[in-house]
RODO-2510 file (C-alpha; in nm, 4 decimals, decimal comma):
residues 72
     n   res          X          Y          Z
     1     x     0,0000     0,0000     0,0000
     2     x     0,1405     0,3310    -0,1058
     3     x     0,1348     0,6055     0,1585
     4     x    -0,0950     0,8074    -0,0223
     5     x    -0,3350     0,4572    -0,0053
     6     x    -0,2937     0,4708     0,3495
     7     x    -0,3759     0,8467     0,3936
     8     x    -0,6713     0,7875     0,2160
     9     x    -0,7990     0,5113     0,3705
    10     x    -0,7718     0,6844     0,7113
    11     x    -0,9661     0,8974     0,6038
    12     x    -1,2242     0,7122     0,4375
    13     x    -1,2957     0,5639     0,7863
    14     x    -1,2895     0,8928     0,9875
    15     x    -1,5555     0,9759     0,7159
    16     x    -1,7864     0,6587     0,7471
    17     x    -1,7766     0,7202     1,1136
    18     x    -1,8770     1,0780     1,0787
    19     x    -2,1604     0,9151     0,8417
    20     x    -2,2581     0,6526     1,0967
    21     x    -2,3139     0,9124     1,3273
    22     x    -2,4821     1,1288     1,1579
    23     x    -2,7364     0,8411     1,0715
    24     x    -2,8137     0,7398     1,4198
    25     x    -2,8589     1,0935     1,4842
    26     x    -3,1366     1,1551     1,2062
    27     x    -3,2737     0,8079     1,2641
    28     x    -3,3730     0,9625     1,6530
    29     x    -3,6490     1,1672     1,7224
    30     x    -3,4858     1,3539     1,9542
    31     x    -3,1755     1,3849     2,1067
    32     x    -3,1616     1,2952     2,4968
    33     x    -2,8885     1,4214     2,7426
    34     x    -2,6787     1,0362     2,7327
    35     x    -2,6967     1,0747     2,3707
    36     x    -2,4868     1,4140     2,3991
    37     x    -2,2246     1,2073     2,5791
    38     x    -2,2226     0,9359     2,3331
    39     x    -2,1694     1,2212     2,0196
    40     x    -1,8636     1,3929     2,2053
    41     x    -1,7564     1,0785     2,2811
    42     x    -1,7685     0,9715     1,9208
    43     x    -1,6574     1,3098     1,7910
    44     x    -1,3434     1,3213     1,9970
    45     x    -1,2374     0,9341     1,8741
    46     x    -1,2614     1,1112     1,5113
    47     x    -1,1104     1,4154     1,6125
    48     x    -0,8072     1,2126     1,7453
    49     x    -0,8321     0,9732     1,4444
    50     x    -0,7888     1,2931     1,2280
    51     x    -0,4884     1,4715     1,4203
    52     x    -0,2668     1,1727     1,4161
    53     x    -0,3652     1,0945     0,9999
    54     x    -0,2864     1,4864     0,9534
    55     x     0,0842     1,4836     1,2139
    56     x     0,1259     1,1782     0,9647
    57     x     0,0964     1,3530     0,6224
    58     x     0,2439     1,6523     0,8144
    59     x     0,5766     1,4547     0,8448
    60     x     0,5669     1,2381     0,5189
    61     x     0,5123     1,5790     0,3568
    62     x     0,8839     1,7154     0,5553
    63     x     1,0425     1,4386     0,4860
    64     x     0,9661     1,4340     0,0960
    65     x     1,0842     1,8117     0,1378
    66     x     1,4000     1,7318     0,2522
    67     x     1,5216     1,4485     0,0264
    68     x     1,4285     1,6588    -0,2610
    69     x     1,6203     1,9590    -0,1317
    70     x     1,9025     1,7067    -0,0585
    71     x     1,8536     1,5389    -0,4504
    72     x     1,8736     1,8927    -0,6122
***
């Protein structure tokens, strides 16, 4: 799997989990007080998900910098 495979693929799953959510949350008539615990719940295990895929690209993307500074 090439890294930009991998990059993608995190992200495909933050976004299914963002859509998963987002259909329980329309499939509910209302929202009661535990469900706001389960959404920030939820919401910070994507947030998270998200940093760590972005510190990832963040240093593939340096790295690539620097071996093409060092090529040239």
């Amino acid at each position: 799997m090439t890294e930009a495979e991998f990059v993608i693929c995190h992200l495909r799953s933050q976004v299914h989990d963002l859509q998963s959510l987002l259909s329980y949350l329309e499939s509910r008539e209302g929202i009661e007080r535990d469900d706001y615990s389960f959404i920030q719940s939820k919401l910070h295990e994507v947030i998270r998900h998200l940093k760590k895929t972005a510190k990832l690209s963040s240093e593939r993307s340096d790295a690539s910098a620097l071996r093409a500074t060092w090529l040239n």
